[in-house]
Every structure is written in C-alpha cells, then in structure tokens.
N, CA, C and O atoms as a Tripos MOL2 file, in Angstrom:
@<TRIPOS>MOLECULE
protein
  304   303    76     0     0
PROTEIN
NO_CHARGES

@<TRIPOS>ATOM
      1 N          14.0540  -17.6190   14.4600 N.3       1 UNK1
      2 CA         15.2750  -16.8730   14.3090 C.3       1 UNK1
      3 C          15.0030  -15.6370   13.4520 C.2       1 UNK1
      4 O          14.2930  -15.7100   12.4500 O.2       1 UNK1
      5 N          15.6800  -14.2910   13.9330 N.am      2 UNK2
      6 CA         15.5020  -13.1250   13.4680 C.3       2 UNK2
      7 C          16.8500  -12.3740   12.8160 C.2       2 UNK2
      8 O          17.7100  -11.8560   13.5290 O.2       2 UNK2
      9 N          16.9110  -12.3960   11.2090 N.am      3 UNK3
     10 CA         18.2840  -11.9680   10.8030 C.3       3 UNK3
     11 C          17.7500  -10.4320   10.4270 C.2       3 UNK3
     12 O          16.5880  -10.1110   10.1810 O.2       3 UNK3
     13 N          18.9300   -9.5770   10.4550 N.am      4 UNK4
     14 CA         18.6730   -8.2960   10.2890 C.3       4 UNK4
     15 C          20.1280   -7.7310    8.8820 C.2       4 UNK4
     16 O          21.3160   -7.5520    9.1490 O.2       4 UNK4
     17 N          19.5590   -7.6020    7.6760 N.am      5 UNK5
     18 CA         19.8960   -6.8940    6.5740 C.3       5 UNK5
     19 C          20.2130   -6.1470    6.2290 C.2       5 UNK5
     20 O          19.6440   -5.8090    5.1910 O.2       5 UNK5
     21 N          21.2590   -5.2940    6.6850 N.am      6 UNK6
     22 CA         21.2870   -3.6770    5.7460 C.3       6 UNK6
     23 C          22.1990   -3.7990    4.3310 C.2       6 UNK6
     24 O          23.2410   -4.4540    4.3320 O.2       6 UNK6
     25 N          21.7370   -3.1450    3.1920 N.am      7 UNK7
     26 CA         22.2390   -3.2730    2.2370 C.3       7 UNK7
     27 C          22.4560   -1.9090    1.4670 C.2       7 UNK7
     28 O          21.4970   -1.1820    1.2060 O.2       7 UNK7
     29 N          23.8190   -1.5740    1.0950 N.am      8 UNK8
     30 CA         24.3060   -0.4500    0.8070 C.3       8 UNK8
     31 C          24.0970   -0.1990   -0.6320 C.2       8 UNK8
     32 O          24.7550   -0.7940   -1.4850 O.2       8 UNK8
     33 N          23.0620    0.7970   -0.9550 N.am      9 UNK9
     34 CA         22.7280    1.1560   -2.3900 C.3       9 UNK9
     35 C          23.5480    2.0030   -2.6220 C.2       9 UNK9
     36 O          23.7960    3.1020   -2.1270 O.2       9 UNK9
     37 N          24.2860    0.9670   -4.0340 N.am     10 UNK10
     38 CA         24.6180    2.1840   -4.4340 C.3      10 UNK10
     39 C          24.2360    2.6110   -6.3150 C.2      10 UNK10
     40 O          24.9960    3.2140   -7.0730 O.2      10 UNK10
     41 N          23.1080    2.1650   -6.5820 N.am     11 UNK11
     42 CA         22.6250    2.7420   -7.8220 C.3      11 UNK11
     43 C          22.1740    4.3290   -7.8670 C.2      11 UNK11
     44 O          22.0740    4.9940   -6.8360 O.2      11 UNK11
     45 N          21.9300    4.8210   -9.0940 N.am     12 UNK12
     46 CA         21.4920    5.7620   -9.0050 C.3      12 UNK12
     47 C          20.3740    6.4830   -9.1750 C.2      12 UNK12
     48 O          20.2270    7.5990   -9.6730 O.2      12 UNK12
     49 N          19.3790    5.5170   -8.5780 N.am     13 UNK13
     50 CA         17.9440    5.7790   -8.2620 C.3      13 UNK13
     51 C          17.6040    6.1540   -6.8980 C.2      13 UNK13
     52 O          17.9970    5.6820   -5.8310 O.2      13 UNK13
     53 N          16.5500    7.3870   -7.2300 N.am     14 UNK14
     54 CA         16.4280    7.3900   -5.7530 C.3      14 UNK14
     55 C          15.6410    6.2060   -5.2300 C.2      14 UNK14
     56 O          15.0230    5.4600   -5.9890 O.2      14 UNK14
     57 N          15.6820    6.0340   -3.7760 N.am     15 UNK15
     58 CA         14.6990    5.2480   -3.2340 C.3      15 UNK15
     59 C          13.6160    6.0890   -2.6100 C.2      15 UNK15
     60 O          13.7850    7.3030   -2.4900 O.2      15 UNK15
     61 N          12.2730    5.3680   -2.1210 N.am     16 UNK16
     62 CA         11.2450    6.0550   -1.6130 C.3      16 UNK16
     63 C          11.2000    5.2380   -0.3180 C.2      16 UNK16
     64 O          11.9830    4.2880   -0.3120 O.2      16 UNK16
     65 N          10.3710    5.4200    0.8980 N.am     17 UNK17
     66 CA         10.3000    4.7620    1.9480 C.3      17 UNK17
     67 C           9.2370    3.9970    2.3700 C.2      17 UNK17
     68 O           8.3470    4.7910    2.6730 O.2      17 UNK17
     69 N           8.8330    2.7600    2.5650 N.am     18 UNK18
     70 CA          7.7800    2.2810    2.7730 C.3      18 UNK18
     71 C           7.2360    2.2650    4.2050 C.2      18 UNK18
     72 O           7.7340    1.7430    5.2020 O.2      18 UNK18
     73 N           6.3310    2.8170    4.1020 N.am     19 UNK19
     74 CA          5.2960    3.2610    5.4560 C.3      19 UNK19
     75 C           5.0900    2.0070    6.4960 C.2      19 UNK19
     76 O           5.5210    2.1660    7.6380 O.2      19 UNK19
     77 N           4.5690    0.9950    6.2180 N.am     20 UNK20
     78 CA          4.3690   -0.3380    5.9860 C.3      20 UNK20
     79 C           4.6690   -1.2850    5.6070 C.2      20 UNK20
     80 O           4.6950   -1.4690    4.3900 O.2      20 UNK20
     81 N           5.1560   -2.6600    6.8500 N.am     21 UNK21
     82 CA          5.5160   -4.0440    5.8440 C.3      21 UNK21
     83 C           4.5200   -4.6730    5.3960 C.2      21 UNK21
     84 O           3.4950   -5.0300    5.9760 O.2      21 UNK21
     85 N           4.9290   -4.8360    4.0790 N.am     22 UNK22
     86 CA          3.0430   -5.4710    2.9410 C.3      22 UNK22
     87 C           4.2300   -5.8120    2.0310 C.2      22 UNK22
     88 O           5.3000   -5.3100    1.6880 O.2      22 UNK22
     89 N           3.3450   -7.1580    1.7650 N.am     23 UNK23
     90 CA          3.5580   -8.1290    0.5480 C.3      23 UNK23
     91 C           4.1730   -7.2960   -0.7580 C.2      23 UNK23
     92 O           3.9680   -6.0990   -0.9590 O.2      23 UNK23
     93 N           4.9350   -8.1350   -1.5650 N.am     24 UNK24
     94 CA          5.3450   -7.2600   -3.2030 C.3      24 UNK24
     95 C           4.7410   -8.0450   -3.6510 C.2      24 UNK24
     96 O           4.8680   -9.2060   -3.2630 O.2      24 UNK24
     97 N           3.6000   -7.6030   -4.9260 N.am     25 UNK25
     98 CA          3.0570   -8.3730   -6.2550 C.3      25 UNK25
     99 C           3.1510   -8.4820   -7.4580 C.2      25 UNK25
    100 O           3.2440   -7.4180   -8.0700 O.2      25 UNK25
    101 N           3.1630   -9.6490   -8.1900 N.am     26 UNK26
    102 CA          3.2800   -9.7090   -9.3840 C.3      26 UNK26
    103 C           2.9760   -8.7850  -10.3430 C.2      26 UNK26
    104 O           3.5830   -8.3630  -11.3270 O.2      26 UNK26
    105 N           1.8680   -8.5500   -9.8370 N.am     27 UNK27
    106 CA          0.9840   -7.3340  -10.8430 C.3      27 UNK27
    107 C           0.2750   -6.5200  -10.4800 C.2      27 UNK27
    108 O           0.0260   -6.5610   -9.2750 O.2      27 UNK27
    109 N          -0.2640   -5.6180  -11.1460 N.am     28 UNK28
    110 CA         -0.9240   -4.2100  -10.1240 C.3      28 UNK28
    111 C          -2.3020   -4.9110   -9.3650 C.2      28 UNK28
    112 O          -3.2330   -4.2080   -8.9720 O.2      28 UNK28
    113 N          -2.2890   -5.9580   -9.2650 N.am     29 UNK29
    114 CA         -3.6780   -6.3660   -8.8250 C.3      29 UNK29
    115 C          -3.1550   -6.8160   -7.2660 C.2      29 UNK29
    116 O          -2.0290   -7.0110   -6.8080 O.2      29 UNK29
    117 N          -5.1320   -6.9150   -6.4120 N.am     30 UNK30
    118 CA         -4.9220   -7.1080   -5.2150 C.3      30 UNK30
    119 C          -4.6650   -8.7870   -4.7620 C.2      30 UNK30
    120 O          -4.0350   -9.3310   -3.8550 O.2      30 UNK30
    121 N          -5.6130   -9.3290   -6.0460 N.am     31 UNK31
    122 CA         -5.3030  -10.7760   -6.1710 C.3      31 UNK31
    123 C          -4.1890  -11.2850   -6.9650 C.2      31 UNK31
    124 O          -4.1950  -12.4070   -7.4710 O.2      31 UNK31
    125 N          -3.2610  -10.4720   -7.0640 N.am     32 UNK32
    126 CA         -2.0590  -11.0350   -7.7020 C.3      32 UNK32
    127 C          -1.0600  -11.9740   -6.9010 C.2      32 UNK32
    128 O          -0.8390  -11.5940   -5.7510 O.2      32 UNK32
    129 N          -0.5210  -12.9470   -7.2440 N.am     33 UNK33
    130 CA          0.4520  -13.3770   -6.2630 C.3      33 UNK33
    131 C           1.6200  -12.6470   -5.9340 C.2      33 UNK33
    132 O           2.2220  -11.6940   -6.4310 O.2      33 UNK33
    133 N           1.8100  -13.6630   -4.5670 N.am     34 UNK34
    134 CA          3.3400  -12.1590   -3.9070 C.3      34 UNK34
    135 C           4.4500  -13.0630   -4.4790 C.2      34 UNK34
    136 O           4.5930  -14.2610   -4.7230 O.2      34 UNK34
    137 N           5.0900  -12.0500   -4.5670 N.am     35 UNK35
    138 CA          6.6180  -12.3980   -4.8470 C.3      35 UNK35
    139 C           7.4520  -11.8200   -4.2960 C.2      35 UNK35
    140 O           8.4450  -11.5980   -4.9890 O.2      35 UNK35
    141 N           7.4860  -11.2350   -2.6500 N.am     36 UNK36
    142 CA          7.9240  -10.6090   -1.9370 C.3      36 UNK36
    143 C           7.5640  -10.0850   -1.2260 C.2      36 UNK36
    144 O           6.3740   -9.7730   -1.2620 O.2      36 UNK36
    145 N           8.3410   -9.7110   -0.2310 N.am     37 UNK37
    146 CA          7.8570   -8.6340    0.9930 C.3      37 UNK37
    147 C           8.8590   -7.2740    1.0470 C.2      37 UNK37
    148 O          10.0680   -7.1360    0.8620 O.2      37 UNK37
    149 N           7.6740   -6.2550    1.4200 N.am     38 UNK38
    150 CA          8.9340   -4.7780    1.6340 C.3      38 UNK38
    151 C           8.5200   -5.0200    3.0760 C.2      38 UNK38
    152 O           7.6060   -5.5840    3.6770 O.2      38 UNK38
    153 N           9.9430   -4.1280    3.4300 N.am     39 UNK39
    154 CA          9.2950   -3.6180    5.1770 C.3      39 UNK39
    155 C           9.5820   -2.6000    5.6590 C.2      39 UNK39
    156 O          10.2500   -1.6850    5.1760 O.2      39 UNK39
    157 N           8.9570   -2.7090    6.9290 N.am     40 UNK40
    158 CA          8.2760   -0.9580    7.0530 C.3      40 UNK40
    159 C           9.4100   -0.0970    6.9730 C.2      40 UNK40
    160 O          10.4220   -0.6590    7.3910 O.2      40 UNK40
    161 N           9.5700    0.9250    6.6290 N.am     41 UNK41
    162 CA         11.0850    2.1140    6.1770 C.3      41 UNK41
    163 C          11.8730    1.1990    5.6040 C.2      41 UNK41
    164 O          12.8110    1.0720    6.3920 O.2      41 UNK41
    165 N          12.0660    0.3870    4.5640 N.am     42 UNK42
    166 CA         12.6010    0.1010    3.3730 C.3      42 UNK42
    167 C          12.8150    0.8000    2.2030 C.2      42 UNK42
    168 O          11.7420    1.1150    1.6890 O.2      42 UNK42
    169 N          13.6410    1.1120    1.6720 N.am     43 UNK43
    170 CA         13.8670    2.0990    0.8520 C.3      43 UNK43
    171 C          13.9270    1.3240   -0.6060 C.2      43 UNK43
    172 O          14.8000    0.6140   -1.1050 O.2      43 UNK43
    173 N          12.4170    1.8300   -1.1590 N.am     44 UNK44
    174 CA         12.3630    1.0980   -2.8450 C.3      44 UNK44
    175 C          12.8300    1.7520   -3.9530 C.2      44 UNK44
    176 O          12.9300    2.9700   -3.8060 O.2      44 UNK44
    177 N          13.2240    1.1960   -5.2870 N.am     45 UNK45
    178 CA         13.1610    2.3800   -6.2720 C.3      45 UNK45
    179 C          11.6180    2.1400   -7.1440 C.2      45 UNK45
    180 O          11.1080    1.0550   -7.4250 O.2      45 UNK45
    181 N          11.0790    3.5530   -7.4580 N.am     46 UNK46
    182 CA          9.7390    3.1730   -7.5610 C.3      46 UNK46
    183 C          10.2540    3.6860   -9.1130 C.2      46 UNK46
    184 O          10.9730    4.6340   -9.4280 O.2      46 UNK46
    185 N           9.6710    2.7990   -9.8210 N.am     47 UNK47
    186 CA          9.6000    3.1030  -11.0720 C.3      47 UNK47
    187 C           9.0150    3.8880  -11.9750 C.2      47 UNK47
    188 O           9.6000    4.7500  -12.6310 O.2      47 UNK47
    189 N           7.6920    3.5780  -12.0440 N.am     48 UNK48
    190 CA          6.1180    4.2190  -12.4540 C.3      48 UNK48
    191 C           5.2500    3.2190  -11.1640 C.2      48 UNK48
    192 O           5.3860    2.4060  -10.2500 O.2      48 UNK48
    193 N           3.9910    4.3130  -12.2200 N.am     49 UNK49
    194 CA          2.7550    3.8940  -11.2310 C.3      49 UNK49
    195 C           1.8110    3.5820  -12.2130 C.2      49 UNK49
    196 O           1.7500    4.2040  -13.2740 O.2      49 UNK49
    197 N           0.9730    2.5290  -11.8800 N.am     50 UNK50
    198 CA         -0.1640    2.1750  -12.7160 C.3      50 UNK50
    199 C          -1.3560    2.3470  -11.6800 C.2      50 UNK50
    200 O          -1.4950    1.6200  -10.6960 O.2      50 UNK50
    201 N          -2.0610    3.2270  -11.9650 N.am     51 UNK51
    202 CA         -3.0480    3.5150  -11.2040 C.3      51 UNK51
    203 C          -3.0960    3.7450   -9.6470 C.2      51 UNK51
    204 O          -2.6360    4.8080   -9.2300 O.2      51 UNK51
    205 N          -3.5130    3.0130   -8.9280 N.am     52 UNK52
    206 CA         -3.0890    2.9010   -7.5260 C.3      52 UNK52
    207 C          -1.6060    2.1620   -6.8430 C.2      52 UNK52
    208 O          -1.1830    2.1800   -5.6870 O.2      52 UNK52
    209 N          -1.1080    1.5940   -7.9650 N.am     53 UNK53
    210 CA          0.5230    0.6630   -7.7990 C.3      53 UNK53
    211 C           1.1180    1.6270   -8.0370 C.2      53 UNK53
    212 O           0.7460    2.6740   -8.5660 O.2      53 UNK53
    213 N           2.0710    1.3220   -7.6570 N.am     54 UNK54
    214 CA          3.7110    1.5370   -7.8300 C.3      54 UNK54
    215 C           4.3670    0.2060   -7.9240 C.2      54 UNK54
    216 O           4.2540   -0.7740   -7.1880 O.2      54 UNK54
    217 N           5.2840    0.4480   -9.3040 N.am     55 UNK55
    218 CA          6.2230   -0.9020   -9.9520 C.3      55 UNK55
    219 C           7.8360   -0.3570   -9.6630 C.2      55 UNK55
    220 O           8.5460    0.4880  -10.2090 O.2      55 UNK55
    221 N           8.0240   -1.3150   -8.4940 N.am     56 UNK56
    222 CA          9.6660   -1.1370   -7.9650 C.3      56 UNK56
    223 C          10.5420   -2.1340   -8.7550 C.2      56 UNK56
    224 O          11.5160   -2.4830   -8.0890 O.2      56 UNK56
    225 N          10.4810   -2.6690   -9.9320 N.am     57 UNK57
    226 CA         11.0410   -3.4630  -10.1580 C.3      57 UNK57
    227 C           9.8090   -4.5040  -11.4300 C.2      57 UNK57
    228 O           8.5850   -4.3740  -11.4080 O.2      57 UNK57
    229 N          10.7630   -5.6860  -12.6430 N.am     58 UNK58
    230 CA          9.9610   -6.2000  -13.4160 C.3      58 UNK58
    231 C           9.2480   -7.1900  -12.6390 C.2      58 UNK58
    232 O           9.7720   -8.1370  -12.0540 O.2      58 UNK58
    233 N           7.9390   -6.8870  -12.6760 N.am     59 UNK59
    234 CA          7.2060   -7.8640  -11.8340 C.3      59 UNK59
    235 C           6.8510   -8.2020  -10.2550 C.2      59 UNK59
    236 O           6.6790   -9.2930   -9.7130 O.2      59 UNK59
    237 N           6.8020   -6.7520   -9.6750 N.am     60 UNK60
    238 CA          7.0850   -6.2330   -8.6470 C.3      60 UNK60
    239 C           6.4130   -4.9410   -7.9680 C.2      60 UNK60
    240 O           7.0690   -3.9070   -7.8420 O.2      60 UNK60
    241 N           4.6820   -5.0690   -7.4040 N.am     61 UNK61
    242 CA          4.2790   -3.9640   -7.5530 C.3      61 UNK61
    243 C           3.9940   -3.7980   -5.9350 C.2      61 UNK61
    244 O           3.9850   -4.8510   -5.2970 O.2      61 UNK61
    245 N           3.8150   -2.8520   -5.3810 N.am     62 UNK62
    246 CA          3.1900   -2.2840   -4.1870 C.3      62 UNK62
    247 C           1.9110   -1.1630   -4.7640 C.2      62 UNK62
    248 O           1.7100   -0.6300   -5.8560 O.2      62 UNK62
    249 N           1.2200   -1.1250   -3.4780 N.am     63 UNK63
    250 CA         -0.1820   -0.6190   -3.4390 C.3      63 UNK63
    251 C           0.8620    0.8960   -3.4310 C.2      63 UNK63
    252 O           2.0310    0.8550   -3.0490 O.2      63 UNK63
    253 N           0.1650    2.2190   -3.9350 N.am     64 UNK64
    254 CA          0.7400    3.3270   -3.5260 C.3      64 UNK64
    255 C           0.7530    3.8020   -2.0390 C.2      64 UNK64
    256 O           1.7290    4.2780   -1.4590 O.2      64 UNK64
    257 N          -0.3030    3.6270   -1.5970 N.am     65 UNK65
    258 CA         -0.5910    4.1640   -0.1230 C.3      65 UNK65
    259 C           0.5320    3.6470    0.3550 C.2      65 UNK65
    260 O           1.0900    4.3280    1.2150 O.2      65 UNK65
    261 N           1.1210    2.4580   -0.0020 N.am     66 UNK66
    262 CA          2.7770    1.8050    1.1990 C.3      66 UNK66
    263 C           3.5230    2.4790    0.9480 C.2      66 UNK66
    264 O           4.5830    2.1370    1.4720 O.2      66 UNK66
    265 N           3.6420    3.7560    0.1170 N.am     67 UNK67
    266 CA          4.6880    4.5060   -0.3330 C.3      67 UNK67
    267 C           3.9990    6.0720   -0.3510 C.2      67 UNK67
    268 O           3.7390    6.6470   -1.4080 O.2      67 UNK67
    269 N           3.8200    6.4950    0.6110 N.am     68 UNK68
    270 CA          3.0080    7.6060    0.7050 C.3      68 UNK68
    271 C           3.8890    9.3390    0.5280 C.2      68 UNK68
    272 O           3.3730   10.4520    0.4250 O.2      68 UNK68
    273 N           5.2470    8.9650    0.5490 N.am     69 UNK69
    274 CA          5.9880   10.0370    0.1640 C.3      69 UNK69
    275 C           7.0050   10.0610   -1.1030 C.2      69 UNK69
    276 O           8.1540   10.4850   -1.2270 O.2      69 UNK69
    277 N           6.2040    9.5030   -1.8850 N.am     70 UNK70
    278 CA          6.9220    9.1550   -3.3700 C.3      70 UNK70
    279 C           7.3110   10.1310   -4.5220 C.2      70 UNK70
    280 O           7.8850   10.0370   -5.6070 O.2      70 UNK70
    281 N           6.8130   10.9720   -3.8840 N.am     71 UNK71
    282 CA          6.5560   12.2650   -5.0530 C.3      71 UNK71
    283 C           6.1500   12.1040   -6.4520 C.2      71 UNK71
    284 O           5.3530   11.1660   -6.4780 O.2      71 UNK71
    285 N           6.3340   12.5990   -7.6690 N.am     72 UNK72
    286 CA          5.6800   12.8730   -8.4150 C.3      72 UNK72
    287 C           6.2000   11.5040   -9.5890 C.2      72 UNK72
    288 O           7.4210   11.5550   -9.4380 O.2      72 UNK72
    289 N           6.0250   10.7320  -10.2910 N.am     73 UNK73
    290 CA          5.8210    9.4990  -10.4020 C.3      73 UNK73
    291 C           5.2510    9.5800  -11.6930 C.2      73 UNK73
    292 O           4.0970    9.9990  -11.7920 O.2      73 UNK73
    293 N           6.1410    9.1080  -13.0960 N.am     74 UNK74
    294 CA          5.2510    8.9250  -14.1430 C.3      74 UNK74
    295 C           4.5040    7.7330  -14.6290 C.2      74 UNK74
    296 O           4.8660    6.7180  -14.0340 O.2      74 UNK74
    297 N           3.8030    7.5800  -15.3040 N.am     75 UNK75
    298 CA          2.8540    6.5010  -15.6330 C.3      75 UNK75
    299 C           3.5580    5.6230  -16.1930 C.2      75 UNK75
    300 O           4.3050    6.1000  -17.0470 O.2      75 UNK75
    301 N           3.6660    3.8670  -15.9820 N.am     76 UNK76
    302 CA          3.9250    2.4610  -16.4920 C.3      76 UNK76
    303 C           3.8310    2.6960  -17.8740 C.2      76 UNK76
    304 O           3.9860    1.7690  -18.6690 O.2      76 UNK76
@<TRIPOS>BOND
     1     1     2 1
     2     2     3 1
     3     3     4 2
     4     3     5 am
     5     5     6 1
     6     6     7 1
     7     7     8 2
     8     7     9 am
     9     9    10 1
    10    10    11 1
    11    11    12 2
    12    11    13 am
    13    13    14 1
    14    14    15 1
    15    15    16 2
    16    15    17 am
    17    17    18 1
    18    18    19 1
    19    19    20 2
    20    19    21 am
    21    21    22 1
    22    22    23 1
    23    23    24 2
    24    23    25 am
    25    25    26 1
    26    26    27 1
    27    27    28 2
    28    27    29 am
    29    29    30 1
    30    30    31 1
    31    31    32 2
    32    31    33 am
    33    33    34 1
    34    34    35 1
    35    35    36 2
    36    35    37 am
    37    37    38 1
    38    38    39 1
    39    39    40 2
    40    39    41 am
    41    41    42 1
    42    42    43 1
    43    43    44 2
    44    43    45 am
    45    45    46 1
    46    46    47 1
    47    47    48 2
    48    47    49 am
    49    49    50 1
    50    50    51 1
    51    51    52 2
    52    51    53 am
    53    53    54 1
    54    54    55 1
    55    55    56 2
    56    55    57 am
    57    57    58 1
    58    58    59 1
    59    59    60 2
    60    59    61 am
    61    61    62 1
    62    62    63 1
    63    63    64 2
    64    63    65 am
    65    65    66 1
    66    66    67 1
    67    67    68 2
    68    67    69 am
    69    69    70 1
    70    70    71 1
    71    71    72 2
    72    71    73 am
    73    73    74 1
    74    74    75 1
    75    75    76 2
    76    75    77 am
    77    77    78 1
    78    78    79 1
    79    79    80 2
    80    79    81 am
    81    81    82 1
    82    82    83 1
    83    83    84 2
    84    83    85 am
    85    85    86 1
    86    86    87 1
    87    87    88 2
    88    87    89 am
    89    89    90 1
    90    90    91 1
    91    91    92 2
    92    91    93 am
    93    93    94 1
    94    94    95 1
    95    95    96 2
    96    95    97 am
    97    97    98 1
    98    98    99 1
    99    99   100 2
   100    99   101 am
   101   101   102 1
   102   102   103 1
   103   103   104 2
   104   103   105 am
   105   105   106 1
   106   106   107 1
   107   107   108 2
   108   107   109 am
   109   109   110 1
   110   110   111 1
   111   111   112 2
   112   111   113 am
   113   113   114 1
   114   114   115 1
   115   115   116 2
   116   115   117 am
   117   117   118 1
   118   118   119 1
   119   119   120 2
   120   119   121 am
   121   121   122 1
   122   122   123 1
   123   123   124 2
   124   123   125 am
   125   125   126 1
   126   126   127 1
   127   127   128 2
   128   127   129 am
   129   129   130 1
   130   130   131 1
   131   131   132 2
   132   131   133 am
   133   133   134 1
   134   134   135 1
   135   135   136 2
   136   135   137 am
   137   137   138 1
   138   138   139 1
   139   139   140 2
   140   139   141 am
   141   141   142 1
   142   142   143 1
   143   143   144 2
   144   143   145 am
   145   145   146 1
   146   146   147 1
   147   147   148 2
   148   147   149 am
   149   149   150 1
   150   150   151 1
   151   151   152 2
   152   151   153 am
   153   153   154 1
   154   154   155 1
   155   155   156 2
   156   155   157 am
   157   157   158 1
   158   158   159 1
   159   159   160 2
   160   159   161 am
   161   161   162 1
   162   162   163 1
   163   163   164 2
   164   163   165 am
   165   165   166 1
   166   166   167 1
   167   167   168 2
   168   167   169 am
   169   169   170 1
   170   170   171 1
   171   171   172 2
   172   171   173 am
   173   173   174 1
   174   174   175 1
   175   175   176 2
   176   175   177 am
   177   177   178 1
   178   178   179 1
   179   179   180 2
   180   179   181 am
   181   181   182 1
   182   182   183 1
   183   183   184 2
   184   183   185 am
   185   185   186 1
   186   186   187 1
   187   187   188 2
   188   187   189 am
   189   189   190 1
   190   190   191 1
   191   191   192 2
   192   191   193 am
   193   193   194 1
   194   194   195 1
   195   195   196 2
   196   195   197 am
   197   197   198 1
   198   198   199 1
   199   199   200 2
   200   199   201 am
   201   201   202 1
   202   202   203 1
   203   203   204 2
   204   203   205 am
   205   205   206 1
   206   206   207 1
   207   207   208 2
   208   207   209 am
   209   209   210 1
   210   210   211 1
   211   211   212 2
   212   211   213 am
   213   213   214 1
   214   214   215 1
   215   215   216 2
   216   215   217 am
   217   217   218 1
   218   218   219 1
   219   219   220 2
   220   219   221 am
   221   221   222 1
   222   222   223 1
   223   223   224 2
   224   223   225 am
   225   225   226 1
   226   226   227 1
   227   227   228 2
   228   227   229 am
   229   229   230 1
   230   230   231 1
   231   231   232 2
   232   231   233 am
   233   233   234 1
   234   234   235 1
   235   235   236 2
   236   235   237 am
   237   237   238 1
   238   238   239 1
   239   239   240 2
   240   239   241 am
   241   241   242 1
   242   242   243 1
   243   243   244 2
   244   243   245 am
   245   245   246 1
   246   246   247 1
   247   247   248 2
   248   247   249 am
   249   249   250 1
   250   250   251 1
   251   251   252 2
   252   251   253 am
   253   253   254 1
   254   254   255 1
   255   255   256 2
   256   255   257 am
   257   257   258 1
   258   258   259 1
   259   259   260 2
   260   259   261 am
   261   261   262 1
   262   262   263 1
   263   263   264 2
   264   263   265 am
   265   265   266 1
   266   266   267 1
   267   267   268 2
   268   267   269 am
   269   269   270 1
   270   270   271 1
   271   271   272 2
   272   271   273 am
   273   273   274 1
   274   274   275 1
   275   275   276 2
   276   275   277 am
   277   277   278 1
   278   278   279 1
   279   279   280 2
   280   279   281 am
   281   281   282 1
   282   282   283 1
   283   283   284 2
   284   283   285 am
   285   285   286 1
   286   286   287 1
   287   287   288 2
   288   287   289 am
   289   289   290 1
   290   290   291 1
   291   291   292 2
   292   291   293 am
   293   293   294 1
   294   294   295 1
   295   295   296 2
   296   295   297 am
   297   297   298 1
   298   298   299 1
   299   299   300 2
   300   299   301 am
   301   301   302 1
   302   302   303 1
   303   303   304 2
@<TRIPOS>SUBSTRUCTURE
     1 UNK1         2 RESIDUE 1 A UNK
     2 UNK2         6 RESIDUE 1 A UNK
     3 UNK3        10 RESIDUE 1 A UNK
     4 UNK4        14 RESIDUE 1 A UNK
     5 UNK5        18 RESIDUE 1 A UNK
     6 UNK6        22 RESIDUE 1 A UNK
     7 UNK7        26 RESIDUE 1 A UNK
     8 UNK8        30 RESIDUE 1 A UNK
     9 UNK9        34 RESIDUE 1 A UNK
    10 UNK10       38 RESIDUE 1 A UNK
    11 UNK11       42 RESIDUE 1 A UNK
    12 UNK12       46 RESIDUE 1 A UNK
    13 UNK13       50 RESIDUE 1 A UNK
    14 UNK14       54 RESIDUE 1 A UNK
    15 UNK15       58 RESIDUE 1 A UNK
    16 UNK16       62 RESIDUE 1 A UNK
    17 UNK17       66 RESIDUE 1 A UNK
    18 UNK18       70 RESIDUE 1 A UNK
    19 UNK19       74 RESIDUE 1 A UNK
    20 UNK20       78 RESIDUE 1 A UNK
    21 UNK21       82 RESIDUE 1 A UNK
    22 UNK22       86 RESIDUE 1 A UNK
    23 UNK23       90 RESIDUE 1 A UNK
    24 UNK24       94 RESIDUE 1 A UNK
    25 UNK25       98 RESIDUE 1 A UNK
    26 UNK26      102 RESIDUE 1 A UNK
    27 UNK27      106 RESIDUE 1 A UNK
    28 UNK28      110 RESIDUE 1 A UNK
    29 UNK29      114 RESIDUE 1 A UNK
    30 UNK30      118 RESIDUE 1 A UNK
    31 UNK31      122 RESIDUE 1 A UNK
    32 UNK32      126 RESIDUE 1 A UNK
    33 UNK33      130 RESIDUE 1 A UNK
    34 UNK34      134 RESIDUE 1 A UNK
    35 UNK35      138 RESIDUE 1 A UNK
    36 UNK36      142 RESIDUE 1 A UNK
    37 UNK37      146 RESIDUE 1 A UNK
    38 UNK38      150 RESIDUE 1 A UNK
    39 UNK39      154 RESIDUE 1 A UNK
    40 UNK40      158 RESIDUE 1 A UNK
    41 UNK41      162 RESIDUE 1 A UNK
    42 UNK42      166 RESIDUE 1 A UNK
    43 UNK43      170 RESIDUE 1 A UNK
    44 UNK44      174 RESIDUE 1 A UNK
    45 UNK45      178 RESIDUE 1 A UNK
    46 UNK46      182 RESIDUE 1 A UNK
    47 UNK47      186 RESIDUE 1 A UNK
    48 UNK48      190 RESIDUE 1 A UNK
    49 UNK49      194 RESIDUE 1 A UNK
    50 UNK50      198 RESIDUE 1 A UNK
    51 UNK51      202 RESIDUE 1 A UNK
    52 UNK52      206 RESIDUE 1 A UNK
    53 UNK53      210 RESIDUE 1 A UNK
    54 UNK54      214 RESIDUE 1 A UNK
    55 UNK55      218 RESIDUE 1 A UNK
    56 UNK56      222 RESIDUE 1 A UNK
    57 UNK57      226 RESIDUE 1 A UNK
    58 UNK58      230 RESIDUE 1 A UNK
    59 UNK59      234 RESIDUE 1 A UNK
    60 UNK60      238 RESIDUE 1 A UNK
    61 UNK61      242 RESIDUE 1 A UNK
    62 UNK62      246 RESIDUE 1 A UNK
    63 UNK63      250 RESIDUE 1 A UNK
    64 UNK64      254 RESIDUE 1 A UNK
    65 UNK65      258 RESIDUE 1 A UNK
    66 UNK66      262 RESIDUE 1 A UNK
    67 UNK67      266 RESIDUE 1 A UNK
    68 UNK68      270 RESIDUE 1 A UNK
    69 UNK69      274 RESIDUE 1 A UNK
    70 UNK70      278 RESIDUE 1 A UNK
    71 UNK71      282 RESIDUE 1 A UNK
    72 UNK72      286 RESIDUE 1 A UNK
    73 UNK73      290 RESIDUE 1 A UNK
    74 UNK74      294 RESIDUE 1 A UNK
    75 UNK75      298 RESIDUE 1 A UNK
    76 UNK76      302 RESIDUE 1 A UNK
C-alpha cells in the first residue's frame, strides 16, 4: 500500500529541495544510523552544514549532494 502526504508549511524557514530519496542520519556520518527518510523534491529546512552534511533538524543529517541547491549555509 502506497499513501501520499502533502503537508502545509507554515514556519518561517525556508525549505531547500531534495534531489534524491536517501535515508536521514543521526549524525554527519555515513555509518550513522537512519532515523528517517527524505524524498526526492521534499522540501527540508537545512539548518547548518558540517562538512559534507547538512543538519535539517536535532539529530537529523543528509549528505549535501541530496540538497544540491541549498545556497549559502553557515557552519553547525
């Protein structure tokens, strides 16, 4: 069975768009456990970036490349 989600933001962060559906991780690592999934054109709020991550949330990281139009992004 296939349910379909739309959910109306209304905070006042922007969101960014994810390129790709890929796992969300605990931590900026590749061996971190998931604690979620984005999917593909999902709209995240990206917080900072730690190196190659982006942290959408506490405990909640994506690789940057899944977010390839994020713009300019300050450091964790």
């Amino acid at each position: 069975t296939t349910v379909t989600v739309d959910y109306l933001w209304t905070g006042n962060v922007r969101l960014a768009k994810v390129l790709d559906t890929g796992p969300v991780l605990a931590s900026p690592e590749s061996d971190a456990d998931v604690v979620g999934v984005a999917a593909s054109n999902a709209g995240v709020p990206v917080e900072c970036a730690v190196g190659d991550w982006l942290r959408i949330g506490v405990g909640q990281y994506l690789p940057a490349a899944a977010v390839p139009d994020v713009g300019k992004i300050k450091a964790c």
